[in-house]
C-alpha positions as CSV (number, residue, x, y, z in Angstrom):
1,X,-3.0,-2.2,-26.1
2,X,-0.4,0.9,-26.2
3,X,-1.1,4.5,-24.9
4,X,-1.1,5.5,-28.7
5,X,-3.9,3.3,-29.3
6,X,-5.6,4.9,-26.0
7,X,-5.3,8.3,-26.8
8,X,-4.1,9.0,-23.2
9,X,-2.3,11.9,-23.1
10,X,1.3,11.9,-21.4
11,X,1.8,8.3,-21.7
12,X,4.3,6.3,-23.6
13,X,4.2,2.7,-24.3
14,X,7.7,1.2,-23.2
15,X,7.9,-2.9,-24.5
16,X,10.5,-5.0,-24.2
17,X,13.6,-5.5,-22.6
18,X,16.2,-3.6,-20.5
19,X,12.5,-2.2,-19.0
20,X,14.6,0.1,-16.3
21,X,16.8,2.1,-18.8
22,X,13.9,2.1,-21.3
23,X,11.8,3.6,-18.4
24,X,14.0,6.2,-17.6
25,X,14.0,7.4,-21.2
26,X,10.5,7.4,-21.2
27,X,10.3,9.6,-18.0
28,X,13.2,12.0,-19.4
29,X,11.2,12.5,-22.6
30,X,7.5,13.4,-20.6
31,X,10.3,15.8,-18.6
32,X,8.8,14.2,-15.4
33,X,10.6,13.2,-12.3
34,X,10.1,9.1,-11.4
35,X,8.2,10.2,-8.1
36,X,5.3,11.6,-10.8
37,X,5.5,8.8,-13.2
38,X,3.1,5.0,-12.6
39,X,3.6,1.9,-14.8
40,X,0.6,0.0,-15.8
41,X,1.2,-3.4,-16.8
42,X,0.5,-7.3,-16.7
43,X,3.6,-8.9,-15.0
44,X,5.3,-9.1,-12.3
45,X,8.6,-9.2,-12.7
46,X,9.1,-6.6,-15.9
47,X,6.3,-3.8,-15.2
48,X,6.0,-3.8,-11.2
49,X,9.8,-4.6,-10.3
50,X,11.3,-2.7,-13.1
51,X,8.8,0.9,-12.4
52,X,9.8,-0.3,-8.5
53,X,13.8,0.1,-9.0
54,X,13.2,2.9,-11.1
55,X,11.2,4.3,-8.2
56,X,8.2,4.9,-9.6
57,X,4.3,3.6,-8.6
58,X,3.4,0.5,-10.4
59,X,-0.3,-0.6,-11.2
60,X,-0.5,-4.6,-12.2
61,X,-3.2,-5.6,-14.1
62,X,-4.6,-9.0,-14.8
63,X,-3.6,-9.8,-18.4
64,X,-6.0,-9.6,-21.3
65,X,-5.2,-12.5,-23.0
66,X,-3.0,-15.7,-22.1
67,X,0.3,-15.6,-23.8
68,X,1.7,-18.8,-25.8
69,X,5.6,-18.4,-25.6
70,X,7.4,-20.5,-22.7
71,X,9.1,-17.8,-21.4
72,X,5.8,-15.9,-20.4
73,X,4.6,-19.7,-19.0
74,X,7.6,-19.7,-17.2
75,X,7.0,-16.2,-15.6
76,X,3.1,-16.5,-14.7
77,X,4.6,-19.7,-13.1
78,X,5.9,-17.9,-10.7
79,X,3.7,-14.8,-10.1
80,X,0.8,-17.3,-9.0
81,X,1.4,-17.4,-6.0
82,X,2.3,-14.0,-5.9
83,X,-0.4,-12.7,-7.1
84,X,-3.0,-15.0,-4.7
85,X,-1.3,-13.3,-2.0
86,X,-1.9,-9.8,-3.4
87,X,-5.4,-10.6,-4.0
88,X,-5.7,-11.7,0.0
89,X,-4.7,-8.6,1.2
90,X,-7.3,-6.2,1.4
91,X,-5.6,-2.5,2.1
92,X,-5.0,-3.3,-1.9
93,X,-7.1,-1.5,-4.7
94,X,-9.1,-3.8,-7.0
């Protein structure tokens, strides 16, 4: 679901690769600095690590609905344990 299809205002939906420059194009278009922006998104290692090199807040949701492709296999593969440790700690939001 994309923040056009939300209606939110002052959000852009940024898919696909090269998620850091594409995030930084976002941000320059909303004429906001990266300290004001927050990714939402699904996985681990596109939304959180590319909105946390970009230096931006990063909210990680649990994904809607399972993907088929291997590469997203692959990649939830590894955020499983990852994500069981975020759920232990408790100074996180839910």
């Amino acid at each position: 679901m994309g923040a056009r299809r939300l209606s939110v205002p002052g959000c852009l939906s940024v898919p696909g690769g090269l998620r850091v420059l594409r995030l930084g194009v976002a941000r320059s278009r909303l004429g906001l600095r990266c300290g004001e922006c927050a990714i939402v998104g699904d996985q681990i290692f596109t939304d959180v690590v590319g909105a946390n090199l970009c230096g931006m807040k990063s909210v990680l949701l649990s994904p809607i609905e399972p993907e088929e492709g291997i590469t997203f296999r692959v990649r939830r593969f590894f955020e499983k344990p990852l994500r069981r440790r975020l759920a232990a700690r408790k100074d996180l939001l839910r």
